[in-house]
Structure formats: C-alpha cells, structure tokens
C-alpha positions as CSV (number, residue, x, y, z in Angstrom):
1,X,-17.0,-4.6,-40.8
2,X,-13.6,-4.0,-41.0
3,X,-10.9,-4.6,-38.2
4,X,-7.3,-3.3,-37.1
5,X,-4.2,-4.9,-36.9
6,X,-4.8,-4.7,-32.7
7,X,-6.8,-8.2,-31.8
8,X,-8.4,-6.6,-29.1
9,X,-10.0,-3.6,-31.4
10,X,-12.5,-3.7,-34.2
11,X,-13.8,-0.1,-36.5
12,X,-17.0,-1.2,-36.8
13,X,-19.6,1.0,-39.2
14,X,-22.7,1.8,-38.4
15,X,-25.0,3.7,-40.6
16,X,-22.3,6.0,-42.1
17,X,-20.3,6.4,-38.6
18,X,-17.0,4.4,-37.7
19,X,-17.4,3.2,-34.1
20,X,-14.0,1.9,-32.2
21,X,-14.7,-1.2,-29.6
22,X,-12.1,-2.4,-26.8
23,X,-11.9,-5.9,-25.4
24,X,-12.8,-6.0,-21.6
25,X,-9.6,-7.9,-21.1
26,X,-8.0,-4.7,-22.4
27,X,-10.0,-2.4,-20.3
28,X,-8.8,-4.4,-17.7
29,X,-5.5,-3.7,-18.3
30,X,-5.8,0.3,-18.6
31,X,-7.4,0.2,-14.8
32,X,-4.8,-1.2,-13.9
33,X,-2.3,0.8,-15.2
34,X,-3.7,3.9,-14.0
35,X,-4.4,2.5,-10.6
36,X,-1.1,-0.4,-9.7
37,X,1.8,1.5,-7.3
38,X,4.6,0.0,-6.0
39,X,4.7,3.4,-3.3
40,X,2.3,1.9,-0.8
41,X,3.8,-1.1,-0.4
42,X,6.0,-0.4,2.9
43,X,2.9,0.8,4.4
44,X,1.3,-3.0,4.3
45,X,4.7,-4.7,4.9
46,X,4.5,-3.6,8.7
47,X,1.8,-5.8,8.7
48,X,3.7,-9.1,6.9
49,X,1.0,-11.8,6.1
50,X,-2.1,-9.5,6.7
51,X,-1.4,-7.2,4.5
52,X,-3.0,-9.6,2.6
53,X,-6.6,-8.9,4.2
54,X,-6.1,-5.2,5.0
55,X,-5.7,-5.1,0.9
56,X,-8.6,-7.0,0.0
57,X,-11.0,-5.6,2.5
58,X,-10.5,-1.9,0.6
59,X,-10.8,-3.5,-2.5
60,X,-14.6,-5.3,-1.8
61,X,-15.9,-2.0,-0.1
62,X,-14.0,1.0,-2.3
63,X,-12.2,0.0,-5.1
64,X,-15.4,-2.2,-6.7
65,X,-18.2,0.2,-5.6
66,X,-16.3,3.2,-7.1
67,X,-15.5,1.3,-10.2
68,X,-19.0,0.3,-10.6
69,X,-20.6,3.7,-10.0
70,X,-17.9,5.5,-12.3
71,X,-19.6,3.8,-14.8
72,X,-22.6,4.1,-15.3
73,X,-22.0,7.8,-14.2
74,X,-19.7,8.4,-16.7
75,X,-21.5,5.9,-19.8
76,X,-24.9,8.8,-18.9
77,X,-23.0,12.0,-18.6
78,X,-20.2,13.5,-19.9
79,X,-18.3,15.9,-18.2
80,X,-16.6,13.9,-15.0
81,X,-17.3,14.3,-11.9
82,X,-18.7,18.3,-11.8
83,X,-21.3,17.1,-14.2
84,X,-22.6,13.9,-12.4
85,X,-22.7,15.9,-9.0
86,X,-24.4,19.3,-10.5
87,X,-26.9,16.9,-12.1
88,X,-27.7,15.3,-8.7
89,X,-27.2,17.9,-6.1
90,X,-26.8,21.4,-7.8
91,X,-23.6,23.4,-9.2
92,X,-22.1,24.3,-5.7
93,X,-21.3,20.7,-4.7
94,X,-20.1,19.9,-8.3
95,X,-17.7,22.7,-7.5
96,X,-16.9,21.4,-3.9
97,X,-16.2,17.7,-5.8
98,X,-14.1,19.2,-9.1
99,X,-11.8,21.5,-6.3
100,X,-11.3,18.4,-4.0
101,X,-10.2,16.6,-7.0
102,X,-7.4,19.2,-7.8
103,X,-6.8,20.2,-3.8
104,X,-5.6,16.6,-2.7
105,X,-2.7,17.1,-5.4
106,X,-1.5,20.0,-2.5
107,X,-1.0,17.5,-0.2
108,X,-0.2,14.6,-2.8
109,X,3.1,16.2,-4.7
110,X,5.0,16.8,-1.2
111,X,4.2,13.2,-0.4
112,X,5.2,11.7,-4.0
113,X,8.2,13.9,-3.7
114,X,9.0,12.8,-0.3
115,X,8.9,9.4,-2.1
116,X,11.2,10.7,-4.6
117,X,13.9,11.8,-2.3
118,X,14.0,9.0,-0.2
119,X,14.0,6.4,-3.4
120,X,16.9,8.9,-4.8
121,X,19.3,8.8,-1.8
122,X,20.1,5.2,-1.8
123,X,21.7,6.1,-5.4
124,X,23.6,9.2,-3.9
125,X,23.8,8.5,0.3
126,X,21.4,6.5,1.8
127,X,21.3,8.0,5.3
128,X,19.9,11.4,3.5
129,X,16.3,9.2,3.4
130,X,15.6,10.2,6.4
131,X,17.2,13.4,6.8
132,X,14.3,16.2,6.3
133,X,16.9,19.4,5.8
134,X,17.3,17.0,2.2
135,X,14.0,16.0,1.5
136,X,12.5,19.6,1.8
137,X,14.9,20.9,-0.9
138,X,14.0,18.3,-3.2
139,X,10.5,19.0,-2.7
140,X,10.6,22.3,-4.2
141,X,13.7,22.0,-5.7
142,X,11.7,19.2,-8.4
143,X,8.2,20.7,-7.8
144,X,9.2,24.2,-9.2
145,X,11.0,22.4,-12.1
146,X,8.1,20.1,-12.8
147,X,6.0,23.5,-13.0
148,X,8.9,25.1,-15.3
149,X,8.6,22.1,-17.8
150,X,4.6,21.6,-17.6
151,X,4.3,25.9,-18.6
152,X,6.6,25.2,-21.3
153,X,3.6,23.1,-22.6
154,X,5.9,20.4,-23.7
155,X,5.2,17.1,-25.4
156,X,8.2,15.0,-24.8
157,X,6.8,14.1,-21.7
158,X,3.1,12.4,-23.3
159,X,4.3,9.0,-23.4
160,X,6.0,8.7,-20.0
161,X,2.9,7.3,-17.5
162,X,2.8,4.3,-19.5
163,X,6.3,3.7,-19.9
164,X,6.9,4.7,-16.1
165,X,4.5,1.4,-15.4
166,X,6.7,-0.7,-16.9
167,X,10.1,0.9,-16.2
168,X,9.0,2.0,-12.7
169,X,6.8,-0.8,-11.5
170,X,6.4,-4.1,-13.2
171,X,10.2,-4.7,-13.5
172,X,10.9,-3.5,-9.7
173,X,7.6,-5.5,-8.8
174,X,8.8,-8.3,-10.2
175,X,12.4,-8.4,-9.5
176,X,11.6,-7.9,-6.0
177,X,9.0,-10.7,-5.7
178,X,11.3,-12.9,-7.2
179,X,14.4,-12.3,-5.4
180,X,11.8,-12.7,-2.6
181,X,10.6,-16.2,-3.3
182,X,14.6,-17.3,-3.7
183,X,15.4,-15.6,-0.4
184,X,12.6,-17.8,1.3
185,X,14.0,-21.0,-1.3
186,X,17.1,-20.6,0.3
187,X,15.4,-21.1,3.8
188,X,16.3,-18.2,4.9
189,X,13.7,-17.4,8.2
190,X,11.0,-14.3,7.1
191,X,11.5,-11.5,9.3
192,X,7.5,-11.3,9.5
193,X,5.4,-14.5,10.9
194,X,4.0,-16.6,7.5
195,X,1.8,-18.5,9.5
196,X,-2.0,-18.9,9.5
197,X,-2.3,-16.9,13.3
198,X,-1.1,-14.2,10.8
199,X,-3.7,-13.4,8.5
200,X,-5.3,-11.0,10.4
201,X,-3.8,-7.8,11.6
202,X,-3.1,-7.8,15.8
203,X,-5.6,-5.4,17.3
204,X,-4.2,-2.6,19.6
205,X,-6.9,-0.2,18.8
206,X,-8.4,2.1,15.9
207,X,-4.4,3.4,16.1
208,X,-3.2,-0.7,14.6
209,X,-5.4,-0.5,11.4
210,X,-4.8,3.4,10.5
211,X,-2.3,2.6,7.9
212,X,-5.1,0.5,5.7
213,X,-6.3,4.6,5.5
214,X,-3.4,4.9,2.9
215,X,-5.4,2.3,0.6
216,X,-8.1,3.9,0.0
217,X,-5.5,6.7,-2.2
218,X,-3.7,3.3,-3.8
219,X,-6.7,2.8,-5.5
220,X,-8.3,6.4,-5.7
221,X,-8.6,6.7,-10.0
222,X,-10.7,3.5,-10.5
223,X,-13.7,5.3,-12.5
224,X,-11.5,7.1,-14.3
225,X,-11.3,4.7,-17.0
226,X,-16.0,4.2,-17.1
227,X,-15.5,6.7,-19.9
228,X,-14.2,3.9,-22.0
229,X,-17.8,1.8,-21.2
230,X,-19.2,2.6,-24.4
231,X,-15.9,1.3,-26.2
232,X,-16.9,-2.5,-24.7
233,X,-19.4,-4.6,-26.8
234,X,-21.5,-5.8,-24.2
235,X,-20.9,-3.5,-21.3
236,X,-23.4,-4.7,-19.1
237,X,-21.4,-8.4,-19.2
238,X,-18.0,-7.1,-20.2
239,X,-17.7,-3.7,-17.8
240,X,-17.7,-6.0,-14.7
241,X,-15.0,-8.8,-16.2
242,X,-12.9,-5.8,-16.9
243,X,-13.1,-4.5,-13.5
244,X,-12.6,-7.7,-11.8
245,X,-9.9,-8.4,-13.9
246,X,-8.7,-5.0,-13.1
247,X,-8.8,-5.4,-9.3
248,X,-7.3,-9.0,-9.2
249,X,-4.2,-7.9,-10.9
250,X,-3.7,-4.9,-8.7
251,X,-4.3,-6.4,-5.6
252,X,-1.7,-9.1,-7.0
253,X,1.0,-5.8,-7.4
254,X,-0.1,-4.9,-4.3
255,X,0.4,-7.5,-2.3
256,X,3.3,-9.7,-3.6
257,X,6.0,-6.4,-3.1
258,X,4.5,-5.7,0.5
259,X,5.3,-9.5,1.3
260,X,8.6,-9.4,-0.5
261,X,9.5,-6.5,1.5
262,X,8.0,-7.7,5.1
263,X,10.4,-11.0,4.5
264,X,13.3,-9.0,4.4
265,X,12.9,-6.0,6.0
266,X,11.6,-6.2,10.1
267,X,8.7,-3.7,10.7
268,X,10.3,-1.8,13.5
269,X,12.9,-0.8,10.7
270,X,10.7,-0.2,7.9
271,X,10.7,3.6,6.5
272,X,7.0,4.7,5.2
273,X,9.0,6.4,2.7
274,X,12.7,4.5,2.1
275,X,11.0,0.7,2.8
276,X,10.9,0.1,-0.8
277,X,14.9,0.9,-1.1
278,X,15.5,-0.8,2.0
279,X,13.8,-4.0,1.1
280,X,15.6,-3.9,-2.5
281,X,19.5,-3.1,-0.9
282,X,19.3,-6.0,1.7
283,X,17.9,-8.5,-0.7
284,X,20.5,-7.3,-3.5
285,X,23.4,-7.3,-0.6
286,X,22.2,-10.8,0.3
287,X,22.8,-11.9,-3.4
288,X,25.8,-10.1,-3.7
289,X,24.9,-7.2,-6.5
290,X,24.5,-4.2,-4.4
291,X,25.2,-2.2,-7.0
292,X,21.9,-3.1,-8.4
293,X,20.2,-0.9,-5.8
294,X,21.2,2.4,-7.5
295,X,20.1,0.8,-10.8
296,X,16.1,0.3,-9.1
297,X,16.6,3.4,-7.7
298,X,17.0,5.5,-10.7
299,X,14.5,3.1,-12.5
300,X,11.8,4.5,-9.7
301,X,12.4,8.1,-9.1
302,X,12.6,7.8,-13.4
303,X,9.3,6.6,-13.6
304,X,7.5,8.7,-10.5
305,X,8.6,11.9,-12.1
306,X,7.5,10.9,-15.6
307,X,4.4,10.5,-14.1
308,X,4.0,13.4,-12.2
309,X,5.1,15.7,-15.1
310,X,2.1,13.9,-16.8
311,X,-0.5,14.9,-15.1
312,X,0.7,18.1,-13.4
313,X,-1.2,20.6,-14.7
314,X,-4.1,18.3,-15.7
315,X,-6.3,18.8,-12.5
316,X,-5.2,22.4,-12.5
317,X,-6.6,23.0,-16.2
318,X,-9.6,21.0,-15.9
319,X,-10.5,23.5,-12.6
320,X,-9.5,27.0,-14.8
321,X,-11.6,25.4,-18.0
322,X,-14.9,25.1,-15.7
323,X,-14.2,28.4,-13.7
324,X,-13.8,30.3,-16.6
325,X,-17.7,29.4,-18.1
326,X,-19.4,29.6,-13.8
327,X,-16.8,32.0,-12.6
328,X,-15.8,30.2,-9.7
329,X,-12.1,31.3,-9.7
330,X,-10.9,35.1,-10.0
331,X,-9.5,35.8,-13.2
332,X,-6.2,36.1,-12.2
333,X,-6.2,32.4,-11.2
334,X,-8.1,31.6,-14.6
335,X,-5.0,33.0,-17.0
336,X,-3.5,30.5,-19.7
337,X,-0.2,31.3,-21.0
338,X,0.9,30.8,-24.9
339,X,1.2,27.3,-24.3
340,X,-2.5,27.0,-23.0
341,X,-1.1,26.1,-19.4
342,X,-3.0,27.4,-15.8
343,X,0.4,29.0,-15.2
344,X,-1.1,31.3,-12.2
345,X,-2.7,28.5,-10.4
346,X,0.0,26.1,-10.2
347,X,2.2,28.9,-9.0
348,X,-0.4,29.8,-6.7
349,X,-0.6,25.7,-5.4
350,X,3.2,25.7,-5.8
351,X,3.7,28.0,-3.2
352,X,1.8,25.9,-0.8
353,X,4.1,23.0,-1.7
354,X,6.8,25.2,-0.6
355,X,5.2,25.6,2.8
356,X,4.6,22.0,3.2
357,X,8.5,21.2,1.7
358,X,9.6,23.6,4.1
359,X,7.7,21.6,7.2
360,X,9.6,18.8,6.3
361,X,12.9,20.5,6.9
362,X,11.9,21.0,10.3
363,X,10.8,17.1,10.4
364,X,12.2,15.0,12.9
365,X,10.7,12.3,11.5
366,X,10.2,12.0,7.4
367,X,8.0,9.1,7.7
368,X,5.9,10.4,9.6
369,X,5.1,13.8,7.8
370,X,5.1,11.8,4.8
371,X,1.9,9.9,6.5
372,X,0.4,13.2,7.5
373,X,1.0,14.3,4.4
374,X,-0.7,11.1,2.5
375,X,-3.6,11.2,5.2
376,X,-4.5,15.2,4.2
377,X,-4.9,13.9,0.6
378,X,-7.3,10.8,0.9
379,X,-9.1,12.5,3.1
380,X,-9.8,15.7,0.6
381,X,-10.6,13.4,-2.4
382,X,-12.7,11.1,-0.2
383,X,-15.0,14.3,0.1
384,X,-15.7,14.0,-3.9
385,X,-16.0,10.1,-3.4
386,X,-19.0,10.6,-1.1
387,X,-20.1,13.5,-3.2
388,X,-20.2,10.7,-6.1
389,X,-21.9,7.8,-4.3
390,X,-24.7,10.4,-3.3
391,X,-25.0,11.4,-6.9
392,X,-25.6,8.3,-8.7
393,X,-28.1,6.8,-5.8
394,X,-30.4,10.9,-6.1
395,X,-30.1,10.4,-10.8
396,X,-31.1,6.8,-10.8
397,X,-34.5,8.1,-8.5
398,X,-34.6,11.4,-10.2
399,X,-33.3,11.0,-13.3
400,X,-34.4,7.3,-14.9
401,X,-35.0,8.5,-18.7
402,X,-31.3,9.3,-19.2
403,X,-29.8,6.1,-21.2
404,X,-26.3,4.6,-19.2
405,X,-24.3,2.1,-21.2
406,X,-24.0,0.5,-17.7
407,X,-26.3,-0.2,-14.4
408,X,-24.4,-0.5,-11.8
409,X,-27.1,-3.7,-9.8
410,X,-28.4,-2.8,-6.5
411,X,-26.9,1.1,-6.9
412,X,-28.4,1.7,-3.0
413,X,-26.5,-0.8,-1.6
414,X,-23.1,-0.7,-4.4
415,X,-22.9,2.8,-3.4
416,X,-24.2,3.0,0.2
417,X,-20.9,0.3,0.6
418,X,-18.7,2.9,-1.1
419,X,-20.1,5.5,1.4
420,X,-20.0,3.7,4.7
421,X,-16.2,2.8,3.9
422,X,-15.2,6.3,2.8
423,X,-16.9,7.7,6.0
424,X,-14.7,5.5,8.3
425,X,-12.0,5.9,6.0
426,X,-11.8,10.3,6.5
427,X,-12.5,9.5,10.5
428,X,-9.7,6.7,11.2
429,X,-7.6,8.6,9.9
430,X,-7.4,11.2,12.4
431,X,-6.0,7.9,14.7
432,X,-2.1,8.2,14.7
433,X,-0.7,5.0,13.0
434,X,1.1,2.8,15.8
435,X,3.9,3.9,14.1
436,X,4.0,7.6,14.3
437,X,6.6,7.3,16.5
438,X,5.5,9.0,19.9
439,X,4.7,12.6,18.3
440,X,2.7,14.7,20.4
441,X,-1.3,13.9,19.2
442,X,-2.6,17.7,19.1
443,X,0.2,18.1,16.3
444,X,-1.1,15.6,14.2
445,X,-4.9,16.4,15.0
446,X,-3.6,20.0,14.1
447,X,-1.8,19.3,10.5
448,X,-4.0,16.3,9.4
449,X,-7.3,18.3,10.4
450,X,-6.0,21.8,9.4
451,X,-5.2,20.4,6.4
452,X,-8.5,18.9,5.3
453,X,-10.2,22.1,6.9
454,X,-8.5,24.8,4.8
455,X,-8.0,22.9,1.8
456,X,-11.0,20.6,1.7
457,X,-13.9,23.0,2.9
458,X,-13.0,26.2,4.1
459,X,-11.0,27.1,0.8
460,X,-13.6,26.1,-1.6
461,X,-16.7,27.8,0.5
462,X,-14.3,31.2,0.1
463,X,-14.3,30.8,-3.4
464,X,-17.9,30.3,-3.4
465,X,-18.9,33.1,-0.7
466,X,-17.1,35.8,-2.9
467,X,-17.4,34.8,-6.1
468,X,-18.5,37.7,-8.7
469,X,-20.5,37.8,-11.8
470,X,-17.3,39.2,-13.5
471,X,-15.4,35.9,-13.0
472,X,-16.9,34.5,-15.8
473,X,-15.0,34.8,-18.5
474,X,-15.6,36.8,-21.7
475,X,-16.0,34.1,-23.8
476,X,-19.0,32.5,-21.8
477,X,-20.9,35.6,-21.0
C-alpha cells in the first residue's frame, strides 16, 4: 500500500489495479462546497430567528433523503440521473428528468443574474438594485458574454467554483457573521425579535411560509457528489458521516448570514435580491468602513460569475451528448463547434434569457420577478427529484441483483419523505410570498405556472411527440 502526500487519500493496489480512496470528512467537505450559498440568505432573514426552523425542516425531509438516494443510485449505475430513471421507468421519463435538469437553468441564469446586478450596483450606484430598466441589460448583457467565453471552450475559467467558495462565500460569510455578533456585543437592539416566541415562523397562511420554497433550490445538487461513494472505505458507515457532516455545515452557512442580516436589516426593507448588500453597507457604515461595501461587492459578483461560467454549458452538453445516441433533439440543436461546445442550444436557451431579461425591464418590482423567477426553477428540477425518488424505490423491487456500494435503510420511507416534501414544495409555491408586494395574483399564477408548463412539460413532450429516427446521430446508428 502506498499513500500520497494528501492525509485524507490513500492509492491503494489491488490485484494489479491502483484504487484512489477519500476520507468521509473530505466528502463532507465537497457537498458542501457544491451545495453552501450565501444568495438565499435575504430570503430567510424576513423571518429573523425562525429562519432557523424553516432551514432545518428542508434539510430533514429534502436535503438528507436526496443525498441518501443519490447514492446508492449513483454507487449501482453510472450514467446520472437519465440512467437511474430509464432503468426504473423507461427512456421517456429519463428524458423528461435529464431536460428538467438543463431547463431550470432557463429560469435560474436570469435569477443568478438578477443577483448579480443588484450585488454590482452598491459598487457603482446603489439605487440601480432595484431599478429593472438596469437589471434587464445586465442580464443579457453578461448572459450573451458568458455564452461568448463558454463557445470559446476556454480553460482559464476550470478552477474558479472552488475558488469562488472561498472568495465569494466563506470570507463574506464570515465577515458578516462576525461584524454581526459585535453589532449585538455592542448592545445594539436586533431589528428582528431573538427571543424564544420566535422560533417559529407567524402563520398568516400557506402565503407566510412560501419563501421556505426557495430552500428546496439552496440545496438542489446534494447527490451530485454519490459518485464519489465508491472513493470512501466503508461507505455503508462513512457515506452517511459525510453527509451529515455535509448538511451541518451548510445549514451553519445558511443560517448564521440570514441572522446577521435580520439583526441589521428590518424585513419590511429587505430586497430578495440587494438584502445581502444592504445588510453588509449598514453594518460596515455602522463601523465606519463603508468603503468596504464595494470591496464584498466585487468579491460576490467575482465569485457568482466564476461559477456560472463553470458550469454554463455543462447541462447543455450533457443534454446534446444523450440526444445525439436516442435522437431526442433535432440535429441542428445537437451541433458542437471546434471547441466541442453545444453552441446552437445555448443560443437557442439564450434567447429565452433574453425574453425573461427583457420582463424584468418592464418590472416594477425586481424582487419580486427575481422570486418568480427562482420559483419557475425549483419547481422544474423538483420534476426530476420526484422522477428520482420513484426510481430508486421501483430498482430496489425490480432490480435487487445489481451490486450498490450504498443502501440507502428504509428506501420506502427515505424516499417517500423526499417525495411528499417535493410535492408540497411545486404546489406552495404557486402561493404569492407575503412579500410580493400586492401584484395582481393571475400574473403570478400566469408567469410561475406558464413557466413550469412550457418549460417543464409541454416542451419536453414536443420533443418527444416529433422526434424522428434521423435525429440520431451518425455515429450511433
């Protein structure tokens, strides 16, 4: 047995083959840097000390159950998600799962950009955060030039999701929970109750908890990392320390900015998108360094366009790869430039982007397109987390012989969980937030359900309906 220099890997052989293993402690720490966001925060702040709850209630009935069942999915099957759903309940639901995977990024990129813009004008002129003529053009302005770099099939841009954790969420995080703790040191009064009448959110209706719907994307990516299973020694003991390590340390990023923010910032003032600036400019104007805002603020747009340009063309690729062997795509959507990059399709999906940018401009409220925005997209991937749940519960029944490096114990139930929650997850959110700022309801039933109509279902089914035998590519017939 030989080891690296790394503590927490060992090359070990094994009958002629070199096998790498991970420490769960390290596994621990990739979830959570594919998962921890310092974006949702403002969200939970409106809520002050039960944001606590309305994090850890998410956590018990989606974040653990999808962890769990991305596991053992992933440690029997390769292939992702189209595999483990074709296996279980035939090609045209794997399809329906793989799309709904790369269709929420329609709806996500105008709400991450939104982000962007409203982060970027408290370096330039903080009254533009709100201003939806400003937010538009930077929508398509940074979309179309994400594209441009991504079809250029650079590699400058490889390292910058991990670095963008540090530079563009641990730091903030950090800083602000700090400056946080002094502010209360100081006895300065919280502008949100910190007592124990607190902890749980005040019910006004389904229309009080709709923002806990915006949790459900915070930790959307879970499973991602149950391809690593195999890498742990013992996964059956290791895979669940990992993931409860995991989950402890991103509910404690969650949570301690969301507080930070609700000290400081009253909820009737809080931007959906902005709350993040506005928490960091009065705490640093408290302290006297307001220049320091335009530092953060740089250090966050930095590190959320470092990780979009990582992953931009990922869910787009890994759609064009599988269309091109089962055909589900025409071919003009299926072309790869030079630089091996689904040009066509992420023209095609940028135009959309346009459309939605250009809704924004017409916006009298920013936040609360943003929230539209961010409902459309966990509602479309939630369709692929149900599609999952079903799937492991119909191959552990139908499919028993197939060796997982991982069990998830009592799947029906893990998974069942993981269902129910999803379910009410897609339906609360067609519930206006309390905050939505006295819009008329048939527009939001209109955009939210439109949205997840045409791009969730009706988009897919086309594809589907009309797909030829000549899609598939040459080099699969």
């Amino acid at each position: 047995m030989t080891t690296t220099d790394a503590s927490d890997e060992e090359l070990v052989a094994d009958e002629g083959t070199t096998r790498r293993f991970i420490s769960w402690v390290t596994l621990g720490l990739m979830t959570t840097a594919s998962v921890a966001s310092l974006r949702p925060s403002p969200s939970m702040a409106i809520y002050g000390l039960a944001a606590i709850f309305l994090y850890l209630l998410p956590a018990i009935v989606f974040l653990l159950p999808t962890a769990l069942v991305g596991a053992e999915l992933a440690s029997g099957w390769t292939g992702g998600i189209y595999r483990w759903v074709s296996e279980a309940l035939g090609k045209p639901l794997g399809f329906l799962a793989v799309w709904c995977q790369f269709a929420m990024t329609i709806a996500y990129y105008p709400s991450l950009l939104a982000y962007v813009a409203s982060t970027f004008a408290y370096v330039i002129n903080p009254s533009l955060a709100e201003n939806g003529l400003y937010v538009a053009v930077v929508i398509v302005v940074i979309y179309w030039t994400g594209v441009w770099i991504s079809s250029r099939g650079t590699k400058t841009v490889a390292g910058l999701s991990s670095l963008g954790l540090v530079i563009g969420t641990l730091i903030p995080g950090v800083v602000l929970v700090v400056l946080g703790f002094v502010f209360l040191g100081q006895g300065n009064p919280s502008a949100a109750p910190m007592n124990s009448s607190h902890w749980l959110p005040p019910w006004t209706g389904l229309a009080s908890l709709v923002l806990i719907v915006n949790n459900f994307l915070s930790y959307a990516g879970m499973e991602m990392n149950g391809v690593h299973v195999s890498s742990l020694r013992d996964p059956k003991r290791e895979y669940p320390k990992s993931m409860f390590l995991a989950t402890g340390l991103v509910l404690l990023i969650f949570v301690l900015p969301a507080l930070a923010i609700s000290w400081v910032m009253p909820s009737k003032e809080l931007s959906l998108t902005a709350g993040l600036m506005q928490a960091f400019q009065a705490f640093f104007d408290h302290f006297h360094i307001g220049w320091m805002t335009k530092v953060v603020g740089v250090m966050l747009v930095a590190a959320a366009l470092g990780g979009m340009l990582t992953w931009l063309a990922g869910p787009a690729k890994g759609l064009v790869l599988l269309s091109r062997q089962e055909g589900y795509l025409p071919p003009f959507l299926q072309r790869l430039n030079a630089y091996g990059t689904p040009r066509n399709i992420m023209v095609a999906q940028g135009v959309i982007t346009t459309l939605i940018g250009i809704l924004y401009a017409f916006s009298g409220d920013v936040s609360s397109a943003y929230w539209m925005f961010s409902v459309i997209t966990v509602q479309i991937y939630l369709i692929a987390y149900l599609l999952m749940f079903v799937a492991v519960v119909k191959l552990r029944r139908t499919r028993p012989e197939v060796e997982r490096g991982f069990r998830v114990p009592a799947v029906a139930w893990v998974a069942g969980t993981g269902f129910v929650a999803s379910v009410a997850a897609l339906f609360i959110g067609f519930v206006p937030p309390d905050q939505f700022g006295g819009q008329p309801l048939w527009r939001y039933l209109l955009i939210v359900g439109g949205g997840l109509l045409v791009l969730g279902i009706l988009a897919p089914l086309a594809f589907l309906t009309f797909r030829k035998p000549g899609w598939v590519h040459p080099d699969h017939r």
